[in-house]
C-alpha positions, 0 to 999 in steps of 0.5 A, a space after each residue: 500500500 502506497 500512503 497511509 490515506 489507503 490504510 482506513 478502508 483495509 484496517 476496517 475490513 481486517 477489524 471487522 472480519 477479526 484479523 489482527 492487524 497492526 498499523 504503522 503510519 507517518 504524522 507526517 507533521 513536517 508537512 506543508 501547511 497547505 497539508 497539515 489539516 489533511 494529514 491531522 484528519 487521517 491520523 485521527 481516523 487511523 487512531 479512532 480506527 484502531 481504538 484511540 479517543 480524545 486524542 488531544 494531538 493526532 501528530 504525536 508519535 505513539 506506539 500501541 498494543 495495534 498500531 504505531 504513528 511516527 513522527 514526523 516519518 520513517 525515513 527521519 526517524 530511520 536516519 536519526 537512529 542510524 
């Protein structure tokens, strides 16, 4: 899958047909600000996808029992430990 804006729709199917399933995405919080809304809606969604609520900072990295929300993406964080 290309972008996390293709996870929702698979997560939900996984969910409901009682696959585990475990998620890894980028909060992609380094964006553009034309993008920064766009990328702060689908990391909600994600999260409330896979159990999260009253998220008080959808861009925040976490890492959970099901999923894990990098931040502000892979590659920075893969440069930063290398």
């Amino acid at each position: 899958m290309i972008g996390k804006n293709n996870l929702d729709r698979p997560a939900l199917i996984f969910k409901d047909l009682g696959i585990p399933t475990y998620l890894i995405f980028d909060t992609d919080s380094n964006c553009k600000p034309t993008d920064l809304d766009s990328n702060k809606k689908i990391n909600t969604i994600l999260k409330e996808i896979m159990g999260e609520s009253g998220l008080s900072d959808p861009f925040e990295k976490q890492i959970e029992n099901n999923y894990a929300s990098l931040n502000p993406n892979m590659t920075i964080l893969i440069r930063f430990r290398t």
